[in-house]
C-alpha positions in Angstrom: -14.9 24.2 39.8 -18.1 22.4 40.2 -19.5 23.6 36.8 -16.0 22.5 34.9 -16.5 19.3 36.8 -20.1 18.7 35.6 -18.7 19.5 31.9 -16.0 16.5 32.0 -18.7 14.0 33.5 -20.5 14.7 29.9 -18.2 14.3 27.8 -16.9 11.2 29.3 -20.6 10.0 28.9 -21.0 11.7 25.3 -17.8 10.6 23.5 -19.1 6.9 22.6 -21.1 7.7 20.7 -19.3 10.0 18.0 -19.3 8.4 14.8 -16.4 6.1 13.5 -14.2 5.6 10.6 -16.1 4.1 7.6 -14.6 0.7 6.3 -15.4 0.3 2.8 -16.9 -3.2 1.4 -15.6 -2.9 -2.1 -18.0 -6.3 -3.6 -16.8 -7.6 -7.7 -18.9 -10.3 -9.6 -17.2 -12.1 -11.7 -17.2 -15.2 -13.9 -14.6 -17.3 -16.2 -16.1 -16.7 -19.6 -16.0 -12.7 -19.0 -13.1 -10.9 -20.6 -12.9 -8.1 -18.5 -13.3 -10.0 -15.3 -9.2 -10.7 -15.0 -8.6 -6.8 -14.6 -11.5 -6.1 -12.2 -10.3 -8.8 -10.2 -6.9 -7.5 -10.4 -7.8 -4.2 -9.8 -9.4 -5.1 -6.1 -6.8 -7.3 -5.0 -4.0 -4.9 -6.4 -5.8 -2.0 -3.9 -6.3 -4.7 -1.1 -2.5 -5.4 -1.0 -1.8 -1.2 -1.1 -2.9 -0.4 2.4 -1.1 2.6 2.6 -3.5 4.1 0.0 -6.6 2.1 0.8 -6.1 1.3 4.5 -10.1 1.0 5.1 -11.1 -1.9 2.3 -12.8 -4.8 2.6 -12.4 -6.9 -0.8 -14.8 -9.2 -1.4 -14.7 -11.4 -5.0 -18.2 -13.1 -5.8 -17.5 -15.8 -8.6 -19.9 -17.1 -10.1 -19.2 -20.2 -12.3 -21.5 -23.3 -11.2 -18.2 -25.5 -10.6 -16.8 -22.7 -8.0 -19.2 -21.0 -7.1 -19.6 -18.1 -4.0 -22.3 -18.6 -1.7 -25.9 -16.7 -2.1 -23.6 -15.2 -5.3 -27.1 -15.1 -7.2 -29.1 -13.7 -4.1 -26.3 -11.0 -4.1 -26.0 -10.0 -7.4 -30.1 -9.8 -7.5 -29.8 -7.7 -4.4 -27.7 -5.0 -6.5 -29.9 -5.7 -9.8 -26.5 -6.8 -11.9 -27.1 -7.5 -15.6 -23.1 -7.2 -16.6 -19.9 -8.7 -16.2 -17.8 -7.7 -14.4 -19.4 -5.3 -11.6 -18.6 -3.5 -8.4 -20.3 -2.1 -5.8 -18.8 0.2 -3.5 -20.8 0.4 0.3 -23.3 -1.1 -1.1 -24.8 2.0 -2.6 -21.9 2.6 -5.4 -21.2 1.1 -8.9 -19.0 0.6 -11.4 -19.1 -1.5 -14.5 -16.7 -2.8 -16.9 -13.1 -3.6 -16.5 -10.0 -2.6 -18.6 -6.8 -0.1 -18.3 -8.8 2.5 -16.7 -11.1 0.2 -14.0 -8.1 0.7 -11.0 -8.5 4.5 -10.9 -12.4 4.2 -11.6 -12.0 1.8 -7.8 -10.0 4.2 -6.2 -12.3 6.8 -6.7 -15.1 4.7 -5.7 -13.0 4.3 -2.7 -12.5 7.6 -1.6 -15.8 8.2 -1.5 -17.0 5.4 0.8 -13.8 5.8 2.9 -15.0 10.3 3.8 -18.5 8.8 5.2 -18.7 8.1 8.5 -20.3 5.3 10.3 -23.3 5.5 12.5 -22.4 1.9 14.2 -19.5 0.2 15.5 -19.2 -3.5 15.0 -16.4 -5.5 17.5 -15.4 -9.0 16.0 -14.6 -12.3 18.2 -14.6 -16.1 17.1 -13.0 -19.1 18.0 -12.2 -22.1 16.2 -13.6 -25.4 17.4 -13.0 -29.0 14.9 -13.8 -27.6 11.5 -16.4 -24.5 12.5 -15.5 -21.2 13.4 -18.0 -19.3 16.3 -17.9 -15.7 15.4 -19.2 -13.1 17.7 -20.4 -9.3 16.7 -20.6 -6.9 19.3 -22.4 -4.4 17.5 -22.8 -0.6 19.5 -25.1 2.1 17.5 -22.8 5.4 18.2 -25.1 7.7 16.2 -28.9 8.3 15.0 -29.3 5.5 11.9 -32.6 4.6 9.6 -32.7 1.0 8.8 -34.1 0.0 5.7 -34.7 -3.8 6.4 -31.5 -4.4 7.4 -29.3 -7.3 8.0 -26.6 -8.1 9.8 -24.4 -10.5 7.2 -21.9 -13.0 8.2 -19.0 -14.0 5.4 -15.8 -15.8 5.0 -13.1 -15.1 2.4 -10.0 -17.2 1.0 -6.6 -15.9 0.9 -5.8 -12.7 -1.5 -3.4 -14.2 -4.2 -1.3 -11.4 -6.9 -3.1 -13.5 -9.6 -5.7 -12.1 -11.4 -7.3 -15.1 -13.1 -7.8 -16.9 -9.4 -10.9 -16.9 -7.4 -8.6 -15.4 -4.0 -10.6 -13.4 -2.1 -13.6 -15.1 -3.0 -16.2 -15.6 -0.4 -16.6 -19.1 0.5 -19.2 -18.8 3.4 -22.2 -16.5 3.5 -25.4 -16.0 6.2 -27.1 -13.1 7.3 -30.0 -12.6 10.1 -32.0 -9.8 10.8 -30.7 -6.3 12.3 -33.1 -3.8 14.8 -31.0 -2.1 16.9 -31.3 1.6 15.7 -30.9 4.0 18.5 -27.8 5.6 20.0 -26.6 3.7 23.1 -27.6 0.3 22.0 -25.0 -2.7 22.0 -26.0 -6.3 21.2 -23.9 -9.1 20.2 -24.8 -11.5 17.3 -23.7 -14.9 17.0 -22.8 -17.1 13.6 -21.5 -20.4 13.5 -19.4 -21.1 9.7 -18.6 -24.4 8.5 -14.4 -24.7 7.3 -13.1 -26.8 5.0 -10.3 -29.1 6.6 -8.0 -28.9 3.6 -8.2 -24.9 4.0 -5.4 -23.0 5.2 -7.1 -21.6 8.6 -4.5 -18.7 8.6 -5.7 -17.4 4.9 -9.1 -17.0 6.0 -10.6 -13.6 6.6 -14.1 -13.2 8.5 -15.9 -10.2 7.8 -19.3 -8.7 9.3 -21.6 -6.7 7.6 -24.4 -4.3 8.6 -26.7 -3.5 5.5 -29.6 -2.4 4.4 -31.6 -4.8 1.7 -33.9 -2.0 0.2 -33.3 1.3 -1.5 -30.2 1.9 -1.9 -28.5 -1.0 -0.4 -26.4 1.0 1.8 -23.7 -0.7 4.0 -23.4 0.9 7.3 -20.6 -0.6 8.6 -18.0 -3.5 8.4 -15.4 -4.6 9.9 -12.9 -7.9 8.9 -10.2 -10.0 11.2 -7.6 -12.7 9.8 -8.4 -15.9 11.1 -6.0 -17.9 12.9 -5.5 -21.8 14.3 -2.7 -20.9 16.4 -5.0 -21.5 19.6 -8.5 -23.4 18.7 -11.5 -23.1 21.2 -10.0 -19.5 22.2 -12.2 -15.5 21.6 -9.7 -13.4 19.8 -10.9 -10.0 20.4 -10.4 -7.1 17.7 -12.2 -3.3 17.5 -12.8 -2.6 13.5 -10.9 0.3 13.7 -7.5 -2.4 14.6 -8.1 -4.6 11.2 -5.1 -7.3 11.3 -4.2 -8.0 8.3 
């Protein structure tokens, strides 16, 4: 009895840190003038509203027209070396080019592989929303062994998906990043960003979304994780785990 005892003890002490789900960060750059840019977009928002199929995606739209344009778009498509319009990145470390007919099942596969990784952190998302800023708070925990290529923990806010291919829904609208260290099993530490909103927004159609990524090599995206925002009770933490997205 004492021996089976001892066994439980460890596996109650072990079990935190097993790795986690994978959310995938599926990223498209887009502008106006490009042809093929209405599908892509299409194509991501059409898989964003199927979360049967794709229950793990994060859809981020970076446009990048000078009179509406994303925050850090240029820093981000430099990051990922894009040359061509339109162009998605899939967990950072993924691509796919082009649009047309064929670009939705060229996403879901894309998908499917991001999605069958599995994460080596797990990232907890809190906020509240005082006057026109919203505080958000990630509680990051590393659950497995992870190599950090200068990493950064990014910080960014999303509009409201819309079913219309030729609108900028589901573009981000806010963007920062600071540096990320932690990179041994065990360790937790909470990061804190402060993002300006725009008083004419509809606070309930915002999504916030947290990032951990590397910014060399490959770019890989270790994890995410993304909570609706909502006004419904200003100035108060709404705790969510990544692995209970509210959609």
């Amino acid at each position: 009895m004492k021996k089976l005892f001892i066994l439980f003890w460890v596996l109650i002490v072990i079990a935190p840190l097993f790795s986690s789900q994978m959310w995938v960060v599926g990223e498209v750059f887009t502008e106006s003038w490009c042809p093929y840019c209405p599908t892509a977009r299409s194509a991501l928002l059409n898989m964003a509203g199927d979360r049967d199929n794709y229950p793990y995606l994060i859809p981020l739209i970076w446009q990048g027209d000078t009179a509406n344009v994303s925050p850090n778009y240029t820093q981000r498509a430099q990051l990922y070396g894009i040359s061509g319009l339109p162009s998605a990145r899939w967990g950072g470390s993924r691509s796919t080019s082009g649009g047309g007919a064929g670009i939705g099942s060229a996403y879901a596969s894309q998908y499917t592989n991001v999605a069958a990784r599995t994460a080596q952190l797990n990232i907890d998302i809190e906020f509240e929303i005082v006057n026109n800023n919203v505080d958000i708070y990630a509680n990051v925990e590393i659950t497995d062994y992870i190599e950090l290529r200068d990493a950064k923990i990014v910080f960014v806010l999303t509009r409201d998906i819309s079913p219309d291919p030729n609108s900028y829904s589901a573009s981000v609208v806010r963007y920062a990043q600071q540096d990320f260290l932690p990179d041994l099993p065990g360790e937790f530490e909470t990061f804190t960003q402060t993002l300006a909103i725009n008083s004419a927004w509809n606070i309930d159609g915002l999504k916030l979304i947290v990032i951990v990524q590397d910014f060399a090599g490959s770019r890989y995206i270790h994890q995410a994780a993304m909570k609706r925002a909502t006004n419904t009770a200003p100035a108060v933490k709404y705790p969510v785990r990544n692995l209970d997205i509210a959609l």
